[in-house]
NULUMGU-463180 format. One line per 10 residues: number of its first residue (from 1); their letters; for each residue x, y, z of C-alpha. Coordinates in steps of 0.001 Angstrom, whole numbers. Layout:
% NULUMGU-463180
NUM = a = X:Y:Z | ...
END
This chain:
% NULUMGU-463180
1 = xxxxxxxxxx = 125333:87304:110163 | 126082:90744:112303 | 125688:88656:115499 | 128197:86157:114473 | 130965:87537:116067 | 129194:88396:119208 | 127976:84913:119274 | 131612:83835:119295 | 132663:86021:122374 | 129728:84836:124476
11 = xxxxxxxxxx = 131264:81151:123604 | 134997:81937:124573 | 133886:83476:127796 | 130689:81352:129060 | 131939:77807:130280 | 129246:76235:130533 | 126893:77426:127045 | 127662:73807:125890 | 124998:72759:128442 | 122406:75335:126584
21 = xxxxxxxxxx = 123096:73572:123436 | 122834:70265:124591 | 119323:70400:126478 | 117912:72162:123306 | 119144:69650:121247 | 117786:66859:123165 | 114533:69386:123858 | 113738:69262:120015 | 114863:65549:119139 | 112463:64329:121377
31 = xxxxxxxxxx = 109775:66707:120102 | 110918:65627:116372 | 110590:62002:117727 | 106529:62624:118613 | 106488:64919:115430 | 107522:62318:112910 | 105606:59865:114609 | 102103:62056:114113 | 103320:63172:110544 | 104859:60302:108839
41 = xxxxxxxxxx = 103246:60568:105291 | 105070:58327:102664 | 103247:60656:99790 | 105400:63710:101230 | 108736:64667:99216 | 111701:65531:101243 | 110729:69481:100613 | 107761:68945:102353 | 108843:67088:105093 | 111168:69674:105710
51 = xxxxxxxxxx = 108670:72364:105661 | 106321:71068:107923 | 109198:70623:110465 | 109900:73985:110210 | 106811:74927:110799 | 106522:72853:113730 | 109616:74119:115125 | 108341:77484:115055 | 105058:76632:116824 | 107303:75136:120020
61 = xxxxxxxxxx = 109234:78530:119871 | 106317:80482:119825 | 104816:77896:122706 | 108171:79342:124630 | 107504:82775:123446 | 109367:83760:121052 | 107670:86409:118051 | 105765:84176:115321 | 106816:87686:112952 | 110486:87692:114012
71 = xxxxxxxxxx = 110951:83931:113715 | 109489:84293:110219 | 111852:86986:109699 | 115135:84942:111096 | 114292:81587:108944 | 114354:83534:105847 | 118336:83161:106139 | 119475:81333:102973 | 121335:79099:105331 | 118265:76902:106067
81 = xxxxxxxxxx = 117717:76333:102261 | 117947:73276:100953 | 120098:72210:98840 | 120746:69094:96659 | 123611:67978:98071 | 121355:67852:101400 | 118545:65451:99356 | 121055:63873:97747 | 122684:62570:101045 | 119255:61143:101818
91 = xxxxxxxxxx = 119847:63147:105420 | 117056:62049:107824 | 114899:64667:109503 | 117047:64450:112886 | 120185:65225:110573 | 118611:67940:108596 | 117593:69236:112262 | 121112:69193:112915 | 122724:70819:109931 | 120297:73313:109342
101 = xxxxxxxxxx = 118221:74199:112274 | 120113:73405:115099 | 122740:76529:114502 | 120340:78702:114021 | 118356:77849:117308 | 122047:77900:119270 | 121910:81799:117868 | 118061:82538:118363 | 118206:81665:122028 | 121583:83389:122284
111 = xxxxxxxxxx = 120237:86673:121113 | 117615:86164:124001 | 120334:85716:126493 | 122199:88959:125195 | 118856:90794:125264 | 118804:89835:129205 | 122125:90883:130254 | 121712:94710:128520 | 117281:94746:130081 | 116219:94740:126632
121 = xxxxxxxxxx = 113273:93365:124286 | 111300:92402:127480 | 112945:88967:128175 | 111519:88112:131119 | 109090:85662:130322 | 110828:83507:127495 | 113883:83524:130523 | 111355:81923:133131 | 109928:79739:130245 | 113515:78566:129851
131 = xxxxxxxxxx = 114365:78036:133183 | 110697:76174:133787 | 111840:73785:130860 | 115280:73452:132068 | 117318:74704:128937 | 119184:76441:131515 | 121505:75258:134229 | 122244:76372:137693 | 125891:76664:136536 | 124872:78721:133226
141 = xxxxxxxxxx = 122199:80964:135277 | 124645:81931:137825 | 127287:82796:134854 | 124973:84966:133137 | 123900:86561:136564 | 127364:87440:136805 | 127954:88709:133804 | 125199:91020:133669 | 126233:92365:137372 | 129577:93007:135665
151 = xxxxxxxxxx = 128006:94437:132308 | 125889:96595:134540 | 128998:98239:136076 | 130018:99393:132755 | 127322:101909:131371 | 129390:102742:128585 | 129632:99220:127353 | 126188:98022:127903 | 124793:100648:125855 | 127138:99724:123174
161 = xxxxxxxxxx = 125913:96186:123290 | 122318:97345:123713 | 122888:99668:119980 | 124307:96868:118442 | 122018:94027:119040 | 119266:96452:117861 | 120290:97900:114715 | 118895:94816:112474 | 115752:96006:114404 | 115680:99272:113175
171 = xxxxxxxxxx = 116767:98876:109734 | 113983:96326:109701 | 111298:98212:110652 | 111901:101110:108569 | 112343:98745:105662 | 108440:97497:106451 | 107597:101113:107413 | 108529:101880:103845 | 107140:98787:102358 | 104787:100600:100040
181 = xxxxxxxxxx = 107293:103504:99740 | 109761:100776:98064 | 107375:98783:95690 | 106377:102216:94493 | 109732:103043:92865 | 109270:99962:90663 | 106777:102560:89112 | 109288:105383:88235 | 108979:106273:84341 | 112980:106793:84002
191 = xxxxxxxxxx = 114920:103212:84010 | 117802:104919:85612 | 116659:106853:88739 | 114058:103190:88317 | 116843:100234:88256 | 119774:102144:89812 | 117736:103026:93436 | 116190:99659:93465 | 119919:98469:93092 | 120483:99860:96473
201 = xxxxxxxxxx = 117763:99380:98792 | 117843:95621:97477 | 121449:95185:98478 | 120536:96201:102151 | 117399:94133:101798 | 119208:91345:100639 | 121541:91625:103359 | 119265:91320:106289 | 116951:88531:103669 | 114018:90358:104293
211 = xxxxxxxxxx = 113068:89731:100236 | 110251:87747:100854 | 108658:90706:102775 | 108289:92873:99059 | 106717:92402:95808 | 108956:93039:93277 | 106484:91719:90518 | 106605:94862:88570 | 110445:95459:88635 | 110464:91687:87413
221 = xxxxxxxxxx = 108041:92627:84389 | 110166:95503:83413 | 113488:94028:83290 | 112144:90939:81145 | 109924:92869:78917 | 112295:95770:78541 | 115555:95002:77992 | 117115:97467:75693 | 115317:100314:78382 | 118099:99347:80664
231 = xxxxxxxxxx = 121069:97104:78816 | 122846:100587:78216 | 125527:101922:79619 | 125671:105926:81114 | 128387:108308:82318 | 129685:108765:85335 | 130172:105205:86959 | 130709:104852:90450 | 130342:102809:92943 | 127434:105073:94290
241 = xxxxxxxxxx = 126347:104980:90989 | 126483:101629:89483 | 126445:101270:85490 | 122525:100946:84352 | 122994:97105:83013 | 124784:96051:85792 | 121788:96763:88228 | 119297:95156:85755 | 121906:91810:85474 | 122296:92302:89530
251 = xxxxxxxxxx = 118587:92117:90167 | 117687:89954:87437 | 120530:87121:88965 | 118885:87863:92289 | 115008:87696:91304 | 115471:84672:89192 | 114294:86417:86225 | 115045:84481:82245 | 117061:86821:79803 | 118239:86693:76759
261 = xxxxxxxxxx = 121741:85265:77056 | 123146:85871:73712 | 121828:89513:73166 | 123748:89944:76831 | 126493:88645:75803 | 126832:90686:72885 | 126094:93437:74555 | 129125:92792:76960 | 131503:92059:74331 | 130453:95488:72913
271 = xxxxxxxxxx = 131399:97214:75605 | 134421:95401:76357 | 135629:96983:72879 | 134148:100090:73521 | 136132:100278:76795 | 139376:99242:75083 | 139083:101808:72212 | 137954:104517:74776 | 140489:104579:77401 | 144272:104675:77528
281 = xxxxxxxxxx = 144437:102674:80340 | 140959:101446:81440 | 141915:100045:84576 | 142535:103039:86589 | 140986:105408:84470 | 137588:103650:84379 | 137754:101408:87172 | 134345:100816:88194 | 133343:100461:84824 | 135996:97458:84197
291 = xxxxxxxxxx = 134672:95739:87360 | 131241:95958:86940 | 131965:94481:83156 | 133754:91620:84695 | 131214:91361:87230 | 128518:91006:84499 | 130814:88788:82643 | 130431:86069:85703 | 126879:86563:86052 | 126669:85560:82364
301 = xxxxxxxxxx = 129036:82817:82350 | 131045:84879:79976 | 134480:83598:80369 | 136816:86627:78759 | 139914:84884:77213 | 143528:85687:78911 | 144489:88253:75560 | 141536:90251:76207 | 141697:90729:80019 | 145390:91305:79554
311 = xxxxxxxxxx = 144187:94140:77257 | 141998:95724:79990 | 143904:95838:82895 | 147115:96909:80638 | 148232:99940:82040 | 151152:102214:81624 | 153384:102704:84646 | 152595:106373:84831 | 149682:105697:85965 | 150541:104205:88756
321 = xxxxxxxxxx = 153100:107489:89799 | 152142:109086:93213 | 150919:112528:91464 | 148297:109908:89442 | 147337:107666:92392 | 146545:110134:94805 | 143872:111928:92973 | 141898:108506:93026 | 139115:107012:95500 | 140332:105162:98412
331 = xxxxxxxxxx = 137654:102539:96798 | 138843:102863:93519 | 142354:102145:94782 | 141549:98908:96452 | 138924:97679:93402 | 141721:97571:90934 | 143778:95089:93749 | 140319:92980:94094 | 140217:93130:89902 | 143960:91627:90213
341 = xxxxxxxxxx = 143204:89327:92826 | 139996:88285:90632 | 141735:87685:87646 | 144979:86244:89193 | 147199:89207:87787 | 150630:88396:87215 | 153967:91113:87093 | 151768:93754:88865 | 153780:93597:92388 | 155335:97347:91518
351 = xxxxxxxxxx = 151376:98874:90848 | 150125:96913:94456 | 153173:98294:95994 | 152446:101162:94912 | 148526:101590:95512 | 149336:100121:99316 | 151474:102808:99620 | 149047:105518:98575 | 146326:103697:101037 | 148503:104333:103533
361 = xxxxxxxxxx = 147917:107978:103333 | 144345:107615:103457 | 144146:106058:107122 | 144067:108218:109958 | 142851:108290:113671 | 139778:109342:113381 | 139172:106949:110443 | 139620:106139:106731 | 139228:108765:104173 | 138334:108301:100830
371 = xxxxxxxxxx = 140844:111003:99596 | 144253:111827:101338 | 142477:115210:102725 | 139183:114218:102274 | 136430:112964:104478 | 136006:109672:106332 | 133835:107606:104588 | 131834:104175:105465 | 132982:102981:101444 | 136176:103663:101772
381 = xxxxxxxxxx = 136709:102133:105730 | 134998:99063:104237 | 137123:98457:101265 | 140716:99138:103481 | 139740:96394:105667 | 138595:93931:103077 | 141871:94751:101253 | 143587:93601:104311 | 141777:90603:105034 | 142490:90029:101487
391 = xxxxxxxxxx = 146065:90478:101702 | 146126:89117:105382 | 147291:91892:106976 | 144458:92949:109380 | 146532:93062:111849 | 147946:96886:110433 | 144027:98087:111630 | 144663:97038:115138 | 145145:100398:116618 | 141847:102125:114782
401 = xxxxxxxxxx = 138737:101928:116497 | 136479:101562:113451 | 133633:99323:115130 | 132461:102936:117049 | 132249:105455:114019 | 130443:102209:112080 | 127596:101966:114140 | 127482:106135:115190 | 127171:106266:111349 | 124678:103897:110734
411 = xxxxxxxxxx = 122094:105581:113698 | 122508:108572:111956 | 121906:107496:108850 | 118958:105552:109760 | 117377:108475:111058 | 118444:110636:108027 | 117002:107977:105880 | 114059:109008:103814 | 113398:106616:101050 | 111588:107902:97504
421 = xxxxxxxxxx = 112464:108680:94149 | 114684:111811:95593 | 116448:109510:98158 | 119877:110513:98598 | 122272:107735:97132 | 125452:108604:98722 | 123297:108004:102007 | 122444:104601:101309 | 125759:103965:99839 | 126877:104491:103463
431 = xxxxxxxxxx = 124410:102221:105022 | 125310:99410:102693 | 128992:100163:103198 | 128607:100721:107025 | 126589:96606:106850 | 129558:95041:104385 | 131788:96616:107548 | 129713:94797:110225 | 129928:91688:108137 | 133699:91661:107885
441 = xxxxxxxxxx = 133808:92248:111584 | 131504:89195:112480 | 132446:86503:109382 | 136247:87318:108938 | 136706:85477:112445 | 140069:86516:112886 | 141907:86409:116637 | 142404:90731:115984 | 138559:91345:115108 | 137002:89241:117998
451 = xxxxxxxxxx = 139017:90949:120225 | 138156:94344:118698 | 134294:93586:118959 | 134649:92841:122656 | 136508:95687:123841 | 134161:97580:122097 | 130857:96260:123071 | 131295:94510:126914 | 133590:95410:129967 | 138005:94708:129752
461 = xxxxxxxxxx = 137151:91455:132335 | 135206:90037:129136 | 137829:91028:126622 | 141097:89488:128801 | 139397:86090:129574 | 139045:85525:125519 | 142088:87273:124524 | 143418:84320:126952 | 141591:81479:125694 | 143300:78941:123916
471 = xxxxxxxxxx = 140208:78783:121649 | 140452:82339:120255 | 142307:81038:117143 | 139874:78189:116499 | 136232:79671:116246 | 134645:75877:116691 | 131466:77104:118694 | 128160:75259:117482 | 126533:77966:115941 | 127108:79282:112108
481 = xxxxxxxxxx = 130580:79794:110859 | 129758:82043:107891 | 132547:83069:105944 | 133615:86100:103575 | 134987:85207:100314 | 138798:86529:99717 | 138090:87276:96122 | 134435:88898:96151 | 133371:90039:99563 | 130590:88268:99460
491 = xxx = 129478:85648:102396 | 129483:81936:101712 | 126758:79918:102495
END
């Protein structure tokens, strides 16, 4: 997902990957051919079938020698899941190869070709292995020796590229350093400092799908054997410090775990009230609390009726006065225009004027703050630019180089990073916030964000010849196309 966008500049400016992609694909048909042939078992379901050829694909990688571990790792992506619309179409194993493996082979061997041009991850061999089974052609070899001559001539640059095609390396490995560390905190006695830090490392876990990696058997027992322990609400909501039911519903929609739906329910309702009863205006002056209700509400299947959302999000005009406004969270500013754009809002254009306006005073050069003269923060750079690939206006960011302070921040925090029952929340709040920032930059696909990622990471040749192409606005390259939903953030699959 972070390499998407790199993947994407390597495509605009290498003429001839096409021919990479082709020999592969005709590499593993013919292997799939001798496969089938061997394994052609009518008692095998479609799941299985599928299994073993990922499996065997796997074993030829490894034959061409690639990391058993890291390919374990990479087809953990929920992209390669099946799903019934794929049985349904009663695909055959060459199409399945096509849909679901093929794109992510186009990126494995990619990454290998990146690794190359920056000396990296010890590439020699699987490079020789490719040019022994000729994946690679003259034309494409003499491309990539070019490019690395010309990378090479820009220090600066190919130690950019070199930090950034590393960092889901790093993160990894101190997530399995900490492996014991983690499954540990299922253990803590209090259900807050329990649920809410579990929250958070599993959102940066689930971004990088390294779930299968950790038993969360005990954090599963707990939130289905102890559901009034945690379907409570507490003070203080923030987005650093989500409301305690919302990380129970969170993990229990993510671990697959049964609840009780109508005690939920009821529970949600309850608050809803609450929340009307408590608050003048609960929109602004309990935002996080509102969205993590309506949050919940989806995860439940809890449709609110039009009356009662009206009710929450009705707000005086006051509060929407500069001397009101400016006093909130840069995140807390662009949450109530995701909360309109959620619930399809209508007669609010004055209160998004106005909040724009107020974000305008939050971004300055050396990045965005998440007061007016507060510090720059990783939350609120994130939730600026999603408000403006919400509102299509990305192209206001141009000038701001926020790809740099991103990944300084995340190297620092890494290193900063020490995860028990006393880790620091705000730090990991960063790290999650720095990812959702990387994952804008790669899955937006935008003309503005691929150009910011190569100035950034290779030399201005690189960044001209694609700013040039007549393919910059169409993004058709064979690899994934993951993209970021314009209501939630979140990546579709």
């Amino acid at each position: 997902m972070i390499f998407q966008g790199l993947l994407n500049i390597s495509s605009l400016y290498l003429d001839n990957e096409d021919i990479l992609f082709n020999r592969l694909d005709q590499f593993f048909h013919d292997r799939i051919n001798k496969f089938t042939n061997k394994n052609n078992n009518e008692t095998d379901n479609f799941n299985s079938q599928f299994a073993k050829l990922l499996e065997f694909i796997k074993s030829e990688l490894v034959a061409l020698g690639f990391e058993r571990e890291r390919l374990e790792y990479i087809f953990l992506d929920p992209f390669v899941n099946l799903n019934l619309d794929d049985i349904d179409k009663k695909c055959t194993i060459h199409q399945i190869y096509d849909l679901k493996i093929a794109p992510i082979l186009y990126e494995i061997f990619l990454e290998k070709v990146v690794a190359y041009l920056v000396d990296i991850d010890n590439v020699n061999r699987i490079m020789l292995n490719l040019k022994a089974t000729n994946f690679l052609s003259l034309e494409f070899i003499v491309e990539l020796k070019n490019l690395k001559d010309l990378i090479d001539k820009y220090p600066e640059k190919k130690e950019n590229l070199k930090k950034y095609i590393q960092i889901h390396k790093k993160f990894e490995k101190k997530l399995v350093l900490n492996k014991e560390k983690i499954e540990m905190l299922e253990d803590l006695p209090d259900p807050k400092e329990k649920l809410q830090l579990l929250y958070l490392i599993y959102r940066i876990i689930n971004i990088f799908h390294l779930e299968e990696k950790f038993d969360f058997a005990h954090i599963k027992n707990f939130i289905s054997d102890n559901i009034n322990e945690w379907l409570i609400t507490i003070p203080l909501v923030t987005l650093k410090n989500p409301d305690l039911y919302y990380c129970g519903l969170y993990l229990a929609d993510a671990l697959n775990i049964k609840l009780d739906d109508a005690k939920v329910k009821s529970f949600l309702l309850d608050l809803y009230e609450e929340g009307i009863d408590e608050f003048e205006a609960p929109l602004v002056q309990a935002t996080d609390g509102v969205y993590y209700l309506l949050k919940a509400t989806f995860y439940m299947k809890l449709w609110l009726t039009d009356d009662q959302i009206n009710r929450l999000i009705e707000t005086d005009p006051k509060f929407f006065e500069t001397t009101y406004l400016k006093n909130l969270e840069t995140s807390q500013l662009v949450v109530i225009l995701k909360i309109y754009n959620l619930i399809r809002a209508r007669n609010v254009e004055d209160n998004i004027y106005a909040i724009l306006e107020e974000l305008e005073q939050r971004i300055a050069p050396e990045g965005i703050k998440q007061y007016r003269d507060g510090f720059v923060s990783s939350e609120a750079t994130y939730y600026v630019v999603f408000c403006n690939y919400m509102r299509n206006t990305l192209s206001k960011l141009k000038d701001y180089d926020l790809l740099e302070s991103t990944i300084s921040k995340i190297y620092r925090n890494l290193e900063l990073l020490e995860i028990s029952e006393d880790t620091n929340f705000d730090l990991i709040s960063e790290l999650i916030y720095s990812y959702e920032i990387l994952k804008l930059f790669n899955c937006i696909e935008t003309p503005q964000l691929i150009i910011k990622m190569a100035n950034y990471l290779f030399p201005p040749e690189v960044a001209e010849k694609i700013s040039a192409s007549p393919e910059l606005n169409k993004t058709h390259a064979r690899f994934r196309h993951l993209k970021v939903n314009k209501l939630t953030g979140e990546i579709m699959y």
